[in-house]
BAFI-498022 format. One record per residue (C-alpha): z, y, x. Coordinates in steps of 0.1 Angstrom, whole numbers, padded with zeros to 4 digits. Example, Ala and Ser with C-alpha at 12.3 -4.5 7.8 and 13.67 -1.06 7.14 Angstrom:
{up:0078 | north:-0045 | east:0123}
{up:0071 | north:-0011 | east:0137}
REM end
This chain:
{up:0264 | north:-0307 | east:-0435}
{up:0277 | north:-0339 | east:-0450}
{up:0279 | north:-0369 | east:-0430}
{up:0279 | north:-0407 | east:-0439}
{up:0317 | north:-0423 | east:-0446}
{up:0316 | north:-0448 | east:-0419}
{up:0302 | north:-0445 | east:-0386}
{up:0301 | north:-0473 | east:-0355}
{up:0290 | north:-0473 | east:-0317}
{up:0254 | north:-0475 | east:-0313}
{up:0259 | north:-0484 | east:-0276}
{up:0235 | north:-0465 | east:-0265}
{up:0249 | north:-0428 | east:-0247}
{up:0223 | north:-0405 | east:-0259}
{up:0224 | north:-0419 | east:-0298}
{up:0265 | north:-0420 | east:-0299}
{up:0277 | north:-0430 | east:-0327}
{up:0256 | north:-0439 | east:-0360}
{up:0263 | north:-0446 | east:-0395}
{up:0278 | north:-0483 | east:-0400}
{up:0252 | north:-0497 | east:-0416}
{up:0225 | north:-0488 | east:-0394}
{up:0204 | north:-0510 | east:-0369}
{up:0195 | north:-0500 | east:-0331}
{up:0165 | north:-0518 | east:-0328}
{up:0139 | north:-0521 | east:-0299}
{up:0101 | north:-0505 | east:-0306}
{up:0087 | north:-0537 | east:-0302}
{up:0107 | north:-0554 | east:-0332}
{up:0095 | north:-0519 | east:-0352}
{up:0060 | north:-0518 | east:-0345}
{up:0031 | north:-0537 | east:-0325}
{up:0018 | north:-0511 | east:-0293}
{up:-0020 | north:-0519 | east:-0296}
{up:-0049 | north:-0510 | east:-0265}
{up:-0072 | north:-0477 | east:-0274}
{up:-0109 | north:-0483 | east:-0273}
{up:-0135 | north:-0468 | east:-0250}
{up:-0150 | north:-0442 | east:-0276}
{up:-0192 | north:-0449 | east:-0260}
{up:-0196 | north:-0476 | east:-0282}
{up:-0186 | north:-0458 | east:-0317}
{up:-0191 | north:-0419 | east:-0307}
{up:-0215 | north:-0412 | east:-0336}
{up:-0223 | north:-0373 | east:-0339}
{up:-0231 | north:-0382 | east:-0381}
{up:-0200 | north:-0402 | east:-0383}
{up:-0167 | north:-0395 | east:-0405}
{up:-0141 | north:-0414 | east:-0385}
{up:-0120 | north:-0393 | east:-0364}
{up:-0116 | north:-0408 | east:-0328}
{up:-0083 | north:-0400 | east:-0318}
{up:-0073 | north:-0397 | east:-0278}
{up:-0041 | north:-0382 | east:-0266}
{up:-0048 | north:-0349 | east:-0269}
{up:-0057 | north:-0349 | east:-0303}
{up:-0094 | north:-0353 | east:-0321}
{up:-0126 | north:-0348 | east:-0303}
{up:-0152 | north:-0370 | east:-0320}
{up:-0167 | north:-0388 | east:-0351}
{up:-0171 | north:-0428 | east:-0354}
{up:-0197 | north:-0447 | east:-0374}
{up:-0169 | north:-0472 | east:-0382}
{up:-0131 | north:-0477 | east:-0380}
{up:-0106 | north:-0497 | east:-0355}
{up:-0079 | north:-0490 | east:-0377}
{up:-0074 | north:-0485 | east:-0411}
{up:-0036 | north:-0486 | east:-0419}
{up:-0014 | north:-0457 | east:-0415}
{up:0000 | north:-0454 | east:-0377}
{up:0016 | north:-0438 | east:-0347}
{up:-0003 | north:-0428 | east:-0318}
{up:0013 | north:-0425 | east:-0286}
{up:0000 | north:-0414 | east:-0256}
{up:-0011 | north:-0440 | east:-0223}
{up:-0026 | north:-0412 | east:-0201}
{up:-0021 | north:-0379 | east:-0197}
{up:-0009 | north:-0362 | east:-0230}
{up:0019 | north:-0390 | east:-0235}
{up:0047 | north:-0367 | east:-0248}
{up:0025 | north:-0359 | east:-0280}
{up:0031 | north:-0386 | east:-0306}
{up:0001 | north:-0384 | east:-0335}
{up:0008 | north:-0396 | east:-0370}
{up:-0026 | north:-0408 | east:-0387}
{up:-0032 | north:-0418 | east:-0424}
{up:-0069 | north:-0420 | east:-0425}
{up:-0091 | north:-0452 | east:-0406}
{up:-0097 | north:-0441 | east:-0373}
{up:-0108 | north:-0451 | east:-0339}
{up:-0088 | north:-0446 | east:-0309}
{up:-0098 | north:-0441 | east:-0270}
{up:-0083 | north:-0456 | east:-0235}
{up:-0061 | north:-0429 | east:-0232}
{up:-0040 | north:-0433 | east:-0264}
{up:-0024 | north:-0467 | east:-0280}
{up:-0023 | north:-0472 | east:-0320}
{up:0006 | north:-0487 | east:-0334}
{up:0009 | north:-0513 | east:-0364}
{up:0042 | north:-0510 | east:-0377}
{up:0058 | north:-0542 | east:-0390}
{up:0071 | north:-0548 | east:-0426}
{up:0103 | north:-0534 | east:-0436}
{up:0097 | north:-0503 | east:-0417}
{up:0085 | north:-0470 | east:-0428}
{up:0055 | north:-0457 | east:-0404}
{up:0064 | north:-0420 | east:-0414}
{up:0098 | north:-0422 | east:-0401}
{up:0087 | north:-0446 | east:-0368}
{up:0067 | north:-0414 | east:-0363}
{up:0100 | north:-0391 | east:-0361}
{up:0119 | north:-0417 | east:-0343}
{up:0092 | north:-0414 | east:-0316}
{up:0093 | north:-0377 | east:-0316}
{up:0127 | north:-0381 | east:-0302}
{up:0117 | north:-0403 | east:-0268}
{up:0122 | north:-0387 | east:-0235}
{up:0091 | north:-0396 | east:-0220}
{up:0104 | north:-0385 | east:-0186}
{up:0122 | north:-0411 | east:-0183}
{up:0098 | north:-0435 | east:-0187}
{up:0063 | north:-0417 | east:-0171}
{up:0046 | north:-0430 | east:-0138}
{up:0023 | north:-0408 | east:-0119}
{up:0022 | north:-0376 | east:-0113}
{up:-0013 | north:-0366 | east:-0114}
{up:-0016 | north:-0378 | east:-0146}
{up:0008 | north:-0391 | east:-0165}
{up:0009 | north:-0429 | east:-0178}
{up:0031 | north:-0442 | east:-0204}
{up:0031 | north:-0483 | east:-0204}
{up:0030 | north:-0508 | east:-0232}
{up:0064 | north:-0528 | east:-0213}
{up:0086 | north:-0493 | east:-0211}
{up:0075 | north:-0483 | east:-0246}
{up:0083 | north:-0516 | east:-0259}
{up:0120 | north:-0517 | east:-0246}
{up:0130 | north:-0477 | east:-0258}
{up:0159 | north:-0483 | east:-0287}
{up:0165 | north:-0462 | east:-0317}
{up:0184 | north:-0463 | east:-0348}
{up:0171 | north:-0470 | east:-0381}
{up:0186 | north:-0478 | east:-0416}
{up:0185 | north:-0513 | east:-0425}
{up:0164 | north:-0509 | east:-0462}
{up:0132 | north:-0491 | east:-0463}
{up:0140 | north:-0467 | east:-0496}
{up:0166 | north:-0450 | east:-0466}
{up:0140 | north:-0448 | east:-0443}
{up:0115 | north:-0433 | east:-0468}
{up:0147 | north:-0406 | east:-0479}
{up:0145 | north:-0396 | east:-0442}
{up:0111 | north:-0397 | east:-0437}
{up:0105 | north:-0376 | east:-0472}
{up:0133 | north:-0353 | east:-0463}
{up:0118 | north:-0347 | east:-0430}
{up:0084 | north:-0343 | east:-0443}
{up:0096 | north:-0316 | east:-0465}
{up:0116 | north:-0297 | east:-0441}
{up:0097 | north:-0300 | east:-0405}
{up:0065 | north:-0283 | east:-0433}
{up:0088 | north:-0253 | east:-0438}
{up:0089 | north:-0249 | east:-0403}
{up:0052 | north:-0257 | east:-0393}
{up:0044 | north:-0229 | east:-0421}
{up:0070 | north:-0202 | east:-0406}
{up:0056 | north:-0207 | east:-0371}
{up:0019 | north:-0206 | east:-0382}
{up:0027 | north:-0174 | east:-0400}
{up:0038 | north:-0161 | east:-0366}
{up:0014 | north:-0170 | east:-0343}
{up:-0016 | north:-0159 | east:-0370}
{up:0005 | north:-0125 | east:-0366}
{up:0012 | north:-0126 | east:-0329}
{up:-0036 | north:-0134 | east:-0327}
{up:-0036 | north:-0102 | east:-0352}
{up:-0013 | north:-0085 | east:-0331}
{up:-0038 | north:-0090 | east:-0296}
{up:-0067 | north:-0083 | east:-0315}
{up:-0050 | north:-0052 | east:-0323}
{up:-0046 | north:-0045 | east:-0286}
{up:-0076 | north:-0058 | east:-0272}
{up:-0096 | north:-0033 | east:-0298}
{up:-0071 | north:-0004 | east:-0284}
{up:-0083 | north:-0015 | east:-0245}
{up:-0113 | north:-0020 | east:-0253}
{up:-0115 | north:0021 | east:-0268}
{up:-0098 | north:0036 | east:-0242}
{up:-0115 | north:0020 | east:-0211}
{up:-0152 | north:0020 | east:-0223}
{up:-0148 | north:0056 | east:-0248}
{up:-0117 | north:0075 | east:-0238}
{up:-0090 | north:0091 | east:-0257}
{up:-0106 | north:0122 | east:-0267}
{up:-0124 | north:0115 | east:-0301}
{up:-0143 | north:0147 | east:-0300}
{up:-0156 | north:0142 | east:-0268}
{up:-0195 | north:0143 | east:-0264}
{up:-0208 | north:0117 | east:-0255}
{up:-0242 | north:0100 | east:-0242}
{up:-0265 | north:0066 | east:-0240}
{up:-0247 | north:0047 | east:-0215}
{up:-0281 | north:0029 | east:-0204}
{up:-0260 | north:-0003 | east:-0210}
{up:-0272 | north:-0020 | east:-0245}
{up:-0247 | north:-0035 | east:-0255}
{up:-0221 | north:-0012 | east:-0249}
{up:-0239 | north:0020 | east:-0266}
{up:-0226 | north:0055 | east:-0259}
{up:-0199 | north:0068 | east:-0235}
{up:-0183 | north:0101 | east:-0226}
{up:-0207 | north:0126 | east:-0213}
{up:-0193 | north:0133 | east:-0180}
{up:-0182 | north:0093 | east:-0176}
{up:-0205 | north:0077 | east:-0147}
{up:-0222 | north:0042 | east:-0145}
{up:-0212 | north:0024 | east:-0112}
{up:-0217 | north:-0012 | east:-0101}
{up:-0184 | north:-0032 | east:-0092}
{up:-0195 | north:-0035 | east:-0055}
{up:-0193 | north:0002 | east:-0051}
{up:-0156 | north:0002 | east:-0066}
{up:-0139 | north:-0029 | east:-0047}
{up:-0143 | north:-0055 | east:-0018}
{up:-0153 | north:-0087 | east:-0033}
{up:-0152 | north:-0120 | east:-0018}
{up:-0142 | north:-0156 | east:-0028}
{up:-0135 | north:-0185 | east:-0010}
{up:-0173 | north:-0197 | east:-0004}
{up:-0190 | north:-0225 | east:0024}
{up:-0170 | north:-0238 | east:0051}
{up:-0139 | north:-0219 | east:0035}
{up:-0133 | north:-0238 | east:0009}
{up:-0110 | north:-0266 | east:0011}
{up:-0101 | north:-0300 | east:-0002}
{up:-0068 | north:-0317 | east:-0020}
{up:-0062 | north:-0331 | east:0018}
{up:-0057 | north:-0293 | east:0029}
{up:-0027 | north:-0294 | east:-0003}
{up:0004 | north:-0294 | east:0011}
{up:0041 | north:-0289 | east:-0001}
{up:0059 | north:-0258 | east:-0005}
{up:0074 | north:-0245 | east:0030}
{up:0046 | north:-0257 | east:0052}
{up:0020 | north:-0235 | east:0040}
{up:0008 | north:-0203 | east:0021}
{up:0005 | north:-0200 | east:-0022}
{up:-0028 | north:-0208 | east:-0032}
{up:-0036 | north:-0190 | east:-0065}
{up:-0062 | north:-0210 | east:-0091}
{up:-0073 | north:-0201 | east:-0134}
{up:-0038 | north:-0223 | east:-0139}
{up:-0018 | north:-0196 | east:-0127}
{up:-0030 | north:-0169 | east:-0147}
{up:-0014 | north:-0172 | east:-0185}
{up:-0034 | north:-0166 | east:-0216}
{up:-0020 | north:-0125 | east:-0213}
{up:-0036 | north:-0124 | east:-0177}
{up:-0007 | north:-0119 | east:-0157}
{up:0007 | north:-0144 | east:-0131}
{up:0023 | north:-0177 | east:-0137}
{up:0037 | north:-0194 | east:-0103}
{up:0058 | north:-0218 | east:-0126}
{up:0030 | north:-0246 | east:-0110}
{up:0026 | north:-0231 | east:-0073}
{up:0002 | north:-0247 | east:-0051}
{up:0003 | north:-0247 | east:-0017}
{up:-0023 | north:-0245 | east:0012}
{up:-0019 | north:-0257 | east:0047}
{up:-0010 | north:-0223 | east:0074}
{up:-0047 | north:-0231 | east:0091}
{up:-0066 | north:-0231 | east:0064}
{up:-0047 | north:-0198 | east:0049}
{up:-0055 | north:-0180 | east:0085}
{up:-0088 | north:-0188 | east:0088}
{up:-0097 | north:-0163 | east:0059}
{up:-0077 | north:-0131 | east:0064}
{up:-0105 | north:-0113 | east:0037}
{up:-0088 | north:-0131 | east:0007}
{up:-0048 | north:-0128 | east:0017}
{up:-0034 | north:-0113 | east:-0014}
{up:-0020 | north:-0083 | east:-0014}
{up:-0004 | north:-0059 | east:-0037}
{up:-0031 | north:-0042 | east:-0062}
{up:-0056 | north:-0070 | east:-0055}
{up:-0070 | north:-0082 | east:-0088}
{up:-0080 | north:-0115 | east:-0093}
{up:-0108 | north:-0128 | east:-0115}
{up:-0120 | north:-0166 | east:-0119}
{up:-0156 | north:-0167 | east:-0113}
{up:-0161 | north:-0208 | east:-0121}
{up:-0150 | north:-0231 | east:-0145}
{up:-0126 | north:-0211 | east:-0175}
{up:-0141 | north:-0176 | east:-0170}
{up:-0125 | north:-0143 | east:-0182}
{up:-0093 | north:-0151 | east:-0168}
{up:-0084 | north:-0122 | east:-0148}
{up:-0050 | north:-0108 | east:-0128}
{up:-0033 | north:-0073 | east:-0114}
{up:-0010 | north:-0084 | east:-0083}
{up:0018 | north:-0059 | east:-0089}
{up:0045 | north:-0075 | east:-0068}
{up:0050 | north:-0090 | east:-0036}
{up:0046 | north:-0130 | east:-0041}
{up:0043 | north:-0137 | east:-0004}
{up:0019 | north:-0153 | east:0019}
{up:-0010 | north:-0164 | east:-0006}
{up:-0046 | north:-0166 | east:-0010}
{up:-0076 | north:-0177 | east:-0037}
{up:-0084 | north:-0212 | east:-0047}
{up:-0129 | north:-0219 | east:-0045}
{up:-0128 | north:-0209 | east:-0078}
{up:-0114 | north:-0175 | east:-0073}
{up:-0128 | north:-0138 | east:-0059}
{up:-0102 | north:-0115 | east:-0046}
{up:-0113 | north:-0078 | east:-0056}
{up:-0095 | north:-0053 | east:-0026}
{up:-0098 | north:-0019 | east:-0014}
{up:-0102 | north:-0004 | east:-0051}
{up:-0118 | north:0030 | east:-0051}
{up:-0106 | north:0036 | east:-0088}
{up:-0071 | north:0031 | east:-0104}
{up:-0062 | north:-0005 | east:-0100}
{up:-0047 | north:-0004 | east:-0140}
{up:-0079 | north:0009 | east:-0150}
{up:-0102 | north:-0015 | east:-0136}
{up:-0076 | north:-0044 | east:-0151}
{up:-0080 | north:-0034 | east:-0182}
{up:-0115 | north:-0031 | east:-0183}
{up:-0116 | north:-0067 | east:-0169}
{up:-0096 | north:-0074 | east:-0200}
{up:-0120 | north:-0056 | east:-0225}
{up:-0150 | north:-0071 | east:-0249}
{up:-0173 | north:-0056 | east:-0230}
{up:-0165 | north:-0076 | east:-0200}
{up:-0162 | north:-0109 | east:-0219}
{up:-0197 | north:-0097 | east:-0234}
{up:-0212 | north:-0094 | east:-0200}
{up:-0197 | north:-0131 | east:-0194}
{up:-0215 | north:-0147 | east:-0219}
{up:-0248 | north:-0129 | east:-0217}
{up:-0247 | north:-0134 | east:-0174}
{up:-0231 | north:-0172 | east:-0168}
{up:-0261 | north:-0200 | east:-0172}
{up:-0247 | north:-0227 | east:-0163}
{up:-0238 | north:-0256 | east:-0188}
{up:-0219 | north:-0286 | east:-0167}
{up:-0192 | north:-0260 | east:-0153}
{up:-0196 | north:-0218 | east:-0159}
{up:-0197 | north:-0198 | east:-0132}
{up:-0205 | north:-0164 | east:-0120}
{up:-0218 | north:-0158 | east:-0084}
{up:-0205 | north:-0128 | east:-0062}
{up:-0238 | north:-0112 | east:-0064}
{up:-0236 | north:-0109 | east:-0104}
{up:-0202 | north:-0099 | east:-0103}
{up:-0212 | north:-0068 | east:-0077}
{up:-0237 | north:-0059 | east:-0099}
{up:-0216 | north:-0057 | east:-0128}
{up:-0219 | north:-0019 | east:-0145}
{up:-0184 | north:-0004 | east:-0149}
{up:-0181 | north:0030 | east:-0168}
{up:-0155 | north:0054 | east:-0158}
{up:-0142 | north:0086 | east:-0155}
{up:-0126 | north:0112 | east:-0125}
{up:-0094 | north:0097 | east:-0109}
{up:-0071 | north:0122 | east:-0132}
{up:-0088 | north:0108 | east:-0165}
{up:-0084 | north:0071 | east:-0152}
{up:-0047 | north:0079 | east:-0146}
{up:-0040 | north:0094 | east:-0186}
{up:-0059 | north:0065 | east:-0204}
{up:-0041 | north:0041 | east:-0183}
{up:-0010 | north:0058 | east:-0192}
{up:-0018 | north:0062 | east:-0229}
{up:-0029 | north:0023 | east:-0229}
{up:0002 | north:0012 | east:-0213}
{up:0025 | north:0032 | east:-0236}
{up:0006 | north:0016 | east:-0263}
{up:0005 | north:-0020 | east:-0256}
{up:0041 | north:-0017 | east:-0246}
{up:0048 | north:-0019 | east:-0284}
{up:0025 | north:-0044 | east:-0290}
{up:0035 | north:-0070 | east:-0260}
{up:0071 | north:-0063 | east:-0274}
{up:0066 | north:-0072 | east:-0309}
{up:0046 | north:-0105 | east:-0295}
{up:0073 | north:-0114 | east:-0268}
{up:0097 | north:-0114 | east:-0298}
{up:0076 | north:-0133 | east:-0322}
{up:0071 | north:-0156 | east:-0294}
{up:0111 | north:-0158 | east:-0292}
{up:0113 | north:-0165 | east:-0328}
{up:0085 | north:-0195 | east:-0328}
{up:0105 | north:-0212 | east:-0299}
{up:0135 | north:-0210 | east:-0313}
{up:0121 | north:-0231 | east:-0344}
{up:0104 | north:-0255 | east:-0327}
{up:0139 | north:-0262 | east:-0311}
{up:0152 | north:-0260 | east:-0345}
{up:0130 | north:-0286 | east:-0356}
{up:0135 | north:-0306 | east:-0323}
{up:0172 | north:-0306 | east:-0336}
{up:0174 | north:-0316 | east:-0368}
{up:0147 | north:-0344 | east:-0362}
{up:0173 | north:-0359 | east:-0335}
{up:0202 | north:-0352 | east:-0360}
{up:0187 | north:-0368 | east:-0393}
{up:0170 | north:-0399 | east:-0373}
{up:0202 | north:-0409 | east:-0352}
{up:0223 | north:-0404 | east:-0389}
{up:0249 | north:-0373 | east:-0376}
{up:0241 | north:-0360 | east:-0413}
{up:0233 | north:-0378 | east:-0449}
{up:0199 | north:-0365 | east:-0462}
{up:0201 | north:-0391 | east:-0490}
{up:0203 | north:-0368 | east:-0516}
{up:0184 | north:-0335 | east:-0502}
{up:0222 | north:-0319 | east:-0488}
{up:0207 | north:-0302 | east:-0466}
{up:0183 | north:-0270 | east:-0480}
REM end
């Protein structure tokens, strides 16, 4: 990697040393940090202005606030997610626009920003804030004429667009690769393994045919189900911090594979866990969300400790069929089929108790249950290999690309020229 000839002290520890003719210069003498707009006044389903909060677009505008290419940073909640914008646009209360000053190239503002720790500068913990004042004062270090800047920016264009295209490439082969083995679930717990096998009208329409010798049984027949319902439920005030109560387990600690996350534990108070000894978590429980993001599903396979359900929870015990077996039906079309066709509600989804007990598994004897739940786990053991290794692979570019961004925009290499290919 070639580097420039000269080099000084930027004075700043985390920059070090940049190239000598280089600037370290505040945001606020870079660009102009500008207030979001409440989107009510411009939301327009027929518009073709993209309003932009700081999670990214969610609506249409009937007219622009902003019509110059800009950074968007983040005031609440998503603040660590800089958004570069060519096209007019409106903006919400939750993100600032940015006009960026002459002399200065917007496109490379846009990696500088990139670069911020914003846990240095975030207040509150519920939901993040980022302020105009600390934003202001962060320093970086930019090249004094604006054909350097645009070299940078161009390089960086070019090069961050090779990696954004490697790591799409991945992920649309890790979604091909769970497609693959949701299809495989969904065969073996809903047909078996035996494609000869004779089979007969399941009395379920949607679900067509099964196994001869399979049965029909509703879920309440199978497992124990209760939730965390009436004067049960419980309150942020019944929160408390880790050591003064039990785990409380909620849709955020089940990952998109449904299987437990406790990198985000919650915590509820020792009465409140007490006073419900029917959902205390125990090993082969399975979990299922039955409000708000539904589907989401979990097999307790180790011990996690004293914990219960959150409200929006049910807590399926005492299993009279192989726990693995009823998982991965849980995990199958079928069940996301019955999900759609059974939740009514609009303002948040839910699915009551009462549906869920009436839910029609199909399954057969205890020794067939135990060979399909082998055969599926052999199986998907391949699979969730292959996609824990892609999944490798696409962080290790996005540090990649993390790396040279801080590398090229702090001047440790000269990408004048294109050196580096």
């Amino acid at each position: 990697m070639k580097k420039y000839d000269n080099y000084k002290d930027s004075g700043i520890e985390w920059i070090g040393e940049i190239p000598e003719h280089w600037n370290v210069k505040k945001l606020k003498f870079i660009s102009k940090i500008c207030n979001g707009q409440d989107q009510k006044a411009v939301l327009d389903d027929n518009g073709i202005y993209p309003i932009y909060g700081s999670g990214g677009i969610f609506g249409k505008a009937n007219s622009f606030l902003f019509d110059q290419p800009s950074v968007l940073l983040g005031r609440k909640g998503t603040i660590d997610k800089p958004q570069y914008v060519e096209e007019p646009f409106w903006t919400v209360d939750t993100s600032y626009y940015t006009k960026i000053k002459d002399g200065f190239s917007t496109r490379l503002f846009y990696y500088l920003c990139t670069t911020i720790n914003f846990e240095l500068y975030k207040y509150g913990s519920a939901i993040p804030s980022m302020t105009q004042g600390h934003l202001n004062e962060i320093k970086f270090s930019i090249p004094n004429t604006f054909h350097e800047q645009n070299q940078i920016a161009n390089y960086l264009d070019r090069k961050t667009a090779q990696i954004d295209n490697l790591i799409a490439k991945k992920e649309q082969f890790i979604s091909l690769l769970q497609e693959e083995r949701t299809a495989l679930i969904n065969q073996a717990v809903t047909k078996g393994l035996d494609p000869k096998v004779k089979m007969k009208d399941s009395g379920i329409e949607w679900l067509g045919e099964i196994p001869e010798h399979w049965e029909v049984k509703k879920l309440k027949l199978l497992a124990n189900i209760q939730g965390r319902i009436g004067f049960k439920g419980y309150t942020v005030g019944d929160l408390v911090s880790e050591g003064e109560g039990a785990l409380t387990l909620g849709a955020k600690h089940i990952n998109k594979f449904n299987q437990l996350n406790l990198s985000n534990p919650e915590f509820i108070s020792w009465e409140k866990y007490y006073e419900s000894p029917e959902i205390m978590v125990q090993i082969g429980d399975i979990i299922l969300t039955q409000r708000g993001t539904l589907g989401k599903v979990v097999l307790v396979t180790e011990d996690i400790g004293k914990a219960t359900i959150n409200p929006s929870m049910v807590i399926l015990s005492k299993l009279k069929a192989n726990d693995y077996f009823l998982y991965y039906f849980f995990n199958s079309d079928y069940f996301k089929s019955w999900i759609d066709l059974t939740n009514t509600a609009t303002a948040v989804p839910m699915i009551s108790q009462g549906q869920l007990g009436n839910l029609k598994l199909v399954l057969p004897n205890m020794n067939e249950q135990n060979q399909i739940v082998n055969s599926i786990q052999e199986s998907i053991k391949k699979i969730d290999d292959i996609i824990v290794k892609a999944e490798q692979e696409i962080e290790l570019l996005k540090e990649y690309k993390t790396a040279l961004i801080s590398e090229v925009v702090t001047g440790k290499v000269d990408v004048r020229r294109g050196i580096l290919n």
